[in-house]
C-alpha positions in Angstrom: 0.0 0.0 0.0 2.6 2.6 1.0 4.8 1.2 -2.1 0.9 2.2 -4.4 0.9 5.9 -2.3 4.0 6.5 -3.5 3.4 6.1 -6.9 0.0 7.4 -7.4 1.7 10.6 -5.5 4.3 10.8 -8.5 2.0 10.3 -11.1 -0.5 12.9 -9.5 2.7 15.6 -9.4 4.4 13.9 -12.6 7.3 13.6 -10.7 9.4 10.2 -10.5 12.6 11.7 -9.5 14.6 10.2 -6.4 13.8 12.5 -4.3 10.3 11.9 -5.3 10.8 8.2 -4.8 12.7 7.5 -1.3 9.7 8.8 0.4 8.4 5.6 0.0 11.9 4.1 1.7 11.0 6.9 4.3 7.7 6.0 5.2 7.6 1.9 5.0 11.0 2.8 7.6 8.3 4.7 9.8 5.7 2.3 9.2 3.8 -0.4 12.1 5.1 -3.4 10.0 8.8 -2.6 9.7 8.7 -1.7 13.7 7.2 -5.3 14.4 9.9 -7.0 11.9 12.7 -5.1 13.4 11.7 -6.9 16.8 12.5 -9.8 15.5 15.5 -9.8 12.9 17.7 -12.2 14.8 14.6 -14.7 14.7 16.2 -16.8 12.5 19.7 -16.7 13.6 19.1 -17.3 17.4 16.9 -20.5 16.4 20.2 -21.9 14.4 21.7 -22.7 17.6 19.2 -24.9 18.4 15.6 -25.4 19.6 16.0 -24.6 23.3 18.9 -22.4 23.0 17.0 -20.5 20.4 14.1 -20.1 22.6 15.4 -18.4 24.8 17.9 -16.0 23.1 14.8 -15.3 21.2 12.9 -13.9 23.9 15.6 -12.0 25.3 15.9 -10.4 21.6 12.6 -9.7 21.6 12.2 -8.4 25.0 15.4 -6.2 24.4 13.9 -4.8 20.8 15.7 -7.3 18.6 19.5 -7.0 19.9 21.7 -9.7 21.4 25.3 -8.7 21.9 25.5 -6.6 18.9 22.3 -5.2 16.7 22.2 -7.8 14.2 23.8 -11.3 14.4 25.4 -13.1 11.7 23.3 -15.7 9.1 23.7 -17.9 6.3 21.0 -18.4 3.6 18.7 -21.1 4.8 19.3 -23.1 1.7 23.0 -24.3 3.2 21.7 -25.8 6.4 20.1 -28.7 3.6 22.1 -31.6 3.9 22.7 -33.8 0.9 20.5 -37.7 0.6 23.9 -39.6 1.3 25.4 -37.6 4.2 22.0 -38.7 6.0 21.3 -42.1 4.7 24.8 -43.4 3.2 23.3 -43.8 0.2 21.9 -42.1 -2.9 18.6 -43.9 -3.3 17.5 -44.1 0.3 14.1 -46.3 0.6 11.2 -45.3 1.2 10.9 -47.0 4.4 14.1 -45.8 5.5 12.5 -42.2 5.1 10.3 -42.5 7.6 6.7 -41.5 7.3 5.0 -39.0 9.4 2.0 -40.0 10.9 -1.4 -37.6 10.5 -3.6 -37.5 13.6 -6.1 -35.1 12.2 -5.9 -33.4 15.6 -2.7 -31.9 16.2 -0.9 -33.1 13.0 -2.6 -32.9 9.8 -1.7 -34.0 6.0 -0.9 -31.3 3.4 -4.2 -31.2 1.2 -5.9 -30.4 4.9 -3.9 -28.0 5.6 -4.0 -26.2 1.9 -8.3 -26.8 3.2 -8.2 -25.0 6.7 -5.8 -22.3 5.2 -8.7 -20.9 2.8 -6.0 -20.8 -0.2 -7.9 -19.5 -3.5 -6.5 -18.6 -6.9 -7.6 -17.9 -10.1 -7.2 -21.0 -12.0 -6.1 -19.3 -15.6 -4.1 -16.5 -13.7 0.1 -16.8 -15.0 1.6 -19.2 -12.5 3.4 -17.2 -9.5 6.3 -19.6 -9.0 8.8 -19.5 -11.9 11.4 -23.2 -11.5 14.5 -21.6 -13.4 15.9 -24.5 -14.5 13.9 -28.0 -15.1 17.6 -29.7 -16.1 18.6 -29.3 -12.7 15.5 -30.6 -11.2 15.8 -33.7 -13.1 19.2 -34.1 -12.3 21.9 -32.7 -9.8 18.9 -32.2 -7.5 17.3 -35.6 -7.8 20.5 -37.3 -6.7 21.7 -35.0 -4.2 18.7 -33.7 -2.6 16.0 -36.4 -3.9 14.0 -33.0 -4.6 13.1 -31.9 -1.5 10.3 -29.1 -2.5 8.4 -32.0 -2.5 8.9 -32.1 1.2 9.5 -29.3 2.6 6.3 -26.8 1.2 3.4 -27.2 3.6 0.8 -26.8 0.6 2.1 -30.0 -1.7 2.2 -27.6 -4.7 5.2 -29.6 -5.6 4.8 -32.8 -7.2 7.1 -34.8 -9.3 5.9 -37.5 -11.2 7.3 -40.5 -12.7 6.7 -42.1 -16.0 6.2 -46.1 -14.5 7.6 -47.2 -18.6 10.4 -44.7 -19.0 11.5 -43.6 -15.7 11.0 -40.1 -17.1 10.5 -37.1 -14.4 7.7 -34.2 -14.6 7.6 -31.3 -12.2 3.9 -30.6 -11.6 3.1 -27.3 -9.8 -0.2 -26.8 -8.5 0.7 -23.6 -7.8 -3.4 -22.7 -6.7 -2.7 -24.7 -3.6 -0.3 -21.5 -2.3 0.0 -20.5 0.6 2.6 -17.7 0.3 5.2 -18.7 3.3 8.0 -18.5 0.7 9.9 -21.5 1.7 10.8 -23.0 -2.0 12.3 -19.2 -2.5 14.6 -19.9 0.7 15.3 -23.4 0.7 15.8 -24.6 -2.4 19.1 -25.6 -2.3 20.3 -24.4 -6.2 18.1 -20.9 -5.5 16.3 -22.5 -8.8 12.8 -21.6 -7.5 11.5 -17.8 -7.6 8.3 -16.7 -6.1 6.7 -13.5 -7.6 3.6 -11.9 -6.4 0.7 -13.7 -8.0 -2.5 -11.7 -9.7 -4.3 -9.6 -6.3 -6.9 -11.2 -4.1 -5.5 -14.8 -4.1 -3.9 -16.8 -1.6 -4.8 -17.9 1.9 -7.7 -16.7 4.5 -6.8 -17.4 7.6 -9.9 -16.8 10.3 -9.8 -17.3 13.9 -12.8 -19.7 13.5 
């Protein structure tokens, strides 16, 4: 919103100079949602220490305004903490079995089509697709044998499927990209950076209620 102020302001004065323009680094800097993020900003570096650990320097951060020791601690790109098939499993084509399957309770732990359900996620079937893979080669390759594609894991929507010709063996990346939810994790975690979320058409995406 302040980002469309901004701009309808310039074209109202037909000025787009950058003077004009870092009003709107001005005001999102003054704004209620930057003050709540800057509570936080050593979130997800406290919680790399581990879960307890991170607990609790994350309170004290955000009892303190967002500062441990120094203003803003050190990260990595989330991507890197990923861990490759065989330095987990000492082996490239881990079973299924070995993988472990989680267990849905429909009470405190839920599968991902019921969450996609209770999150309210709507699109616009015909809209362009928001999430853009860069690369299908690697997908198919490097990333199947290091990482046994793990967007099929780790987004909480299953947008991510990758199917398997039973005949050829061939791979196909399906996106059911509708099924969004917007929390950004294939941007972060993908461990070639070869998935980029862009903001989809307005008015889609989840509806969280209190209900």
């Amino acid at each position: 919103m302040l980002a469309a102020e901004t701009i309808l302001h310039c074209l109202t004065n037909d000025d787009f100079s950058e003077t004009q323009l870092s009003k709107y680094r001005k005001a999102l800097a003054e704004s209620d949602g930057v003050n709540e993020l800057f509570k936080v900003r050593n979130f997800h570096q406290t919680m790399g220490k581990g879960l307890f650990k991170g607990m609790v320097m994350a309170g004290i951060q955000f009892v303190l305004g967002g500062s441990i020791i120094k203003s803003r601690l050190e990260a990595i790109s989330d991507y890197l903490h990923l861990k490759k098939v065989k330095d987990i499993y000492r082996t490239d084509t881990p079973s299924e079995n070995k993988k472990g399957n989680i267990k849905y309770d429909g009470k405190l732990a839920f599968d991902k089509e019921t969450d996609v359900y209770y999150s309210g996620s709507t699109h616009e079937e015909k809209q362009p697709a928001h999430l853009k893979v860069l690369d299908l080669d690697i997908c198919y390759g490097k990333c199947t044998e290091e990482y046994q594609n793990p967007c099929v894991r780790f987004c909480p929507a299953n947008v991510y499927e990758m199917e398997i010709d039973e005949e050829t063996g061939e791979r196909n990346l399906k996106l059911n990209f509708s099924n969004c939810v917007h929390c950004k994790t294939c941007d972060v975690k993908d461990p070639y950076e070869n998935i980029q979320w862009v903001p989809p058409e307005g008015g889609g995406g989840p509806k969280y209620t209190m209900v």
